[in-house]
C-alpha positions in Angstrom: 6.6 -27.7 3.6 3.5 -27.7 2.1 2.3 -25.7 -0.9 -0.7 -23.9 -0.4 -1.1 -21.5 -3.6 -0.2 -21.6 -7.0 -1.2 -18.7 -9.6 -0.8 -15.1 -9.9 -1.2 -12.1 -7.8 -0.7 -8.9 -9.9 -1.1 -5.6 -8.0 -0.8 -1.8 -8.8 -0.7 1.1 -5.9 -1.1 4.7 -7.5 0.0 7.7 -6.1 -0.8 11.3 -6.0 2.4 12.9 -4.7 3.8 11.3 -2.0 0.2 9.9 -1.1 -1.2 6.5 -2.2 -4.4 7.4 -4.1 -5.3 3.9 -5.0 -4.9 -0.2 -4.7 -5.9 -2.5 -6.6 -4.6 -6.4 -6.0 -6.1 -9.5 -7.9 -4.9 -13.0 -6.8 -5.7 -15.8 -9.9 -5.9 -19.4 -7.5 -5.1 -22.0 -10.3 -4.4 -24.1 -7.5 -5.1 -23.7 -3.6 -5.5 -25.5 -0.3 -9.3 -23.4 -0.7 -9.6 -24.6 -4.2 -9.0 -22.4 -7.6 -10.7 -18.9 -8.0 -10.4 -15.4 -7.8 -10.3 -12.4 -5.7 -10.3 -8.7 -6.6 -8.8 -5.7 -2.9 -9.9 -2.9 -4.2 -8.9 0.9 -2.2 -9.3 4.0 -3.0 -8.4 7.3 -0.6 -11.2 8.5 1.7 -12.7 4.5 2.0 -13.4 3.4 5.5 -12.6 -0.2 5.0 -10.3 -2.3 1.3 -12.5 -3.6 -0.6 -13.2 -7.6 -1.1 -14.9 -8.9 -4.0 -14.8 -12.4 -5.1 -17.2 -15.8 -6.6 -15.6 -17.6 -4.1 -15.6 -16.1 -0.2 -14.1 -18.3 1.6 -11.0 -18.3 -0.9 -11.2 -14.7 -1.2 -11.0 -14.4 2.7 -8.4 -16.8 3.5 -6.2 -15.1 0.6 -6.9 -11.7 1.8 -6.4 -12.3 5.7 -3.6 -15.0 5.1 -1.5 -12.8 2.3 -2.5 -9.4 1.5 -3.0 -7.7 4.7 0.5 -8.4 5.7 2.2 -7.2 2.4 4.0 -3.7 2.1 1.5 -2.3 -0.3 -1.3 -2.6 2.3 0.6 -0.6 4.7 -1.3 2.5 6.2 -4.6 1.3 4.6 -7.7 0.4 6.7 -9.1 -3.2 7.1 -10.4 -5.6 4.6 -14.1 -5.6 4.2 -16.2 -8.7 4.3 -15.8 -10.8 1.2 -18.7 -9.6 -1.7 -20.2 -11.7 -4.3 -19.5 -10.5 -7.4 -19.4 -11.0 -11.1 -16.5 -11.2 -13.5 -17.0 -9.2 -16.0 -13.7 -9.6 -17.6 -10.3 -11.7 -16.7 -7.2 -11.4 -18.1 -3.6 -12.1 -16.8 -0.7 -12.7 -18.6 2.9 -12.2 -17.5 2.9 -8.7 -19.9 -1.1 -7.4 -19.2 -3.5 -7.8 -17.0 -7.3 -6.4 -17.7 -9.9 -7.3 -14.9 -13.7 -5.9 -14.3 -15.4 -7.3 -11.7 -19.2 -5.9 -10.3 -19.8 -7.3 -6.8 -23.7 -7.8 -5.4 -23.3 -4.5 -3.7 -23.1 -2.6 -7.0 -19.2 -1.9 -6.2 -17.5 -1.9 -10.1 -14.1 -2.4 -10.1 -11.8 -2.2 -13.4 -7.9 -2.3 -13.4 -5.1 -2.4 -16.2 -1.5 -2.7 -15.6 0.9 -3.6 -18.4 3.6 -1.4 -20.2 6.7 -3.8 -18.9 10.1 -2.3 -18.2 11.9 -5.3 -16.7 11.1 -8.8 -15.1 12.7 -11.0 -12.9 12.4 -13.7 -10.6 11.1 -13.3 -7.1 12.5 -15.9 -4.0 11.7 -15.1 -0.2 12.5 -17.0 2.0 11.3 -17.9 5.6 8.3 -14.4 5.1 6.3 -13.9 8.5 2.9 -13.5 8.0 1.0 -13.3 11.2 1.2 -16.6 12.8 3.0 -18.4 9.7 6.1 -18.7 7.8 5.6 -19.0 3.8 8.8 -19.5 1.0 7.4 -17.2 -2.0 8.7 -17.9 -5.3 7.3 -16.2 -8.5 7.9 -14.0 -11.8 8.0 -10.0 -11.0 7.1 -8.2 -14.1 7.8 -4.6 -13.1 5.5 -2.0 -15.6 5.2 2.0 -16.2 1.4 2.1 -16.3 -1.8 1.0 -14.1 -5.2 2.1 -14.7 -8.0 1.8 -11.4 -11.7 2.8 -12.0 -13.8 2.2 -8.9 -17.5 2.5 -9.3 -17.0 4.1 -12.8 -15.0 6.7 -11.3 -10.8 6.9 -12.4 -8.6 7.0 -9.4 -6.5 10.2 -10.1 -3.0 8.6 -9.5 -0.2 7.2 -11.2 2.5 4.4 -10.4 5.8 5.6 -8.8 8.9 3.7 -10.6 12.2 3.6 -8.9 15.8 1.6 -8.8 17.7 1.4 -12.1 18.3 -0.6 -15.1 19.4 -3.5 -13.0 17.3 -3.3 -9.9 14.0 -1.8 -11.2 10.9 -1.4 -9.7 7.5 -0.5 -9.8 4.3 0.3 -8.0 2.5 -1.2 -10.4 3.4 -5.3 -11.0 2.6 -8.9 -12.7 3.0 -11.8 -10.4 3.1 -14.8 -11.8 4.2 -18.5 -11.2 3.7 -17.4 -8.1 4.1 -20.5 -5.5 3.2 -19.9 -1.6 5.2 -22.7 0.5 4.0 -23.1 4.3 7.1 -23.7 6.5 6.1 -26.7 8.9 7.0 -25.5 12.8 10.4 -27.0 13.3 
């Protein structure tokens, strides 16, 4: 079982009502089988295609065609754009805040905040299809009441959506960290 990504992959869908009004998901590669980087999917309603802005394209592909499309947030969004140069303007994740702006070649501005914590705990799947292959995720799920998204200067008019109680809380908006992707071999 070989691991092929090690760092963080905080995320924060906001709704308005019972619709999603905005996504946001950075991924933080200290360590991958595409080398170390970043990678900023960025959504917002009425876009024709999720956002991809990264230094590093082929990392920022692979992570958003191997991982993200498949997750539960993504669901009922559109396709992920071609991967866009960008700049980081500002990069900051830690298991209680994250503060990110990134502007990508194509003028696209993207700024997130998630942080106000309510409860972590450790997350463990095992034996997760995605497409064609079979990961183990470990990692540390820090659930939190607030997430801020600005796309091209605007604010997405949203909020996160927190559910579950004191011992099984959860949040729209979340810090990912430690996070470990394992590749199950075929058997």
């Amino acid at each position: 079982m070989p691991v092929e990504f090690i760092g963080a992959n905080p995320n924060a869908t906001l709704f308005r009502g019972e619709t999603k009004a905005g996504f946001v998901s950075l991924w933080q590669a200290d360590w991958s089988v595409r080398g170390p980087g970043v990678a900023v999917l960025a959504w917002i309603e009425g876009d024709d295609t999720v956002r991809l802005l990264t230094p590093e394209p082929s990392l920022g592909g692979w992570l958003a065609h191997a991982f993200s499309r498949h997750f539960p947030e993504m669901s009922g969004l559109p396709g992920i754009s071609e991967p866009v140069h960008c700049e980081i303007r500002e990069w900051r994740i830690t298991a209680e805040h994250v503060r990110a702006k990134v502007t990508g070649e194509d003028g696209s501005r993207v700024a997130v905040t998630i942080g106000q914590p309510l409860a972590s705990r450790p997350g463990h799947v095992i034996d997760w299809q995605l497409g064609t292959n079979v990961y183990t995720l470990t990692n540390m799920l820090t659930f939190c009441a607030d997430a801020t998204l600005e796309i091209d200067d605007a604010r997405v008019l949203g909020r996160t959506v927190v559910t579950g109680d004191e011992d099984q809380l959860s949040s729209s908006a979340f810090i990912a960290t430690h996070e470990t992707w394992t590749r199950s071999e075929p058997g």
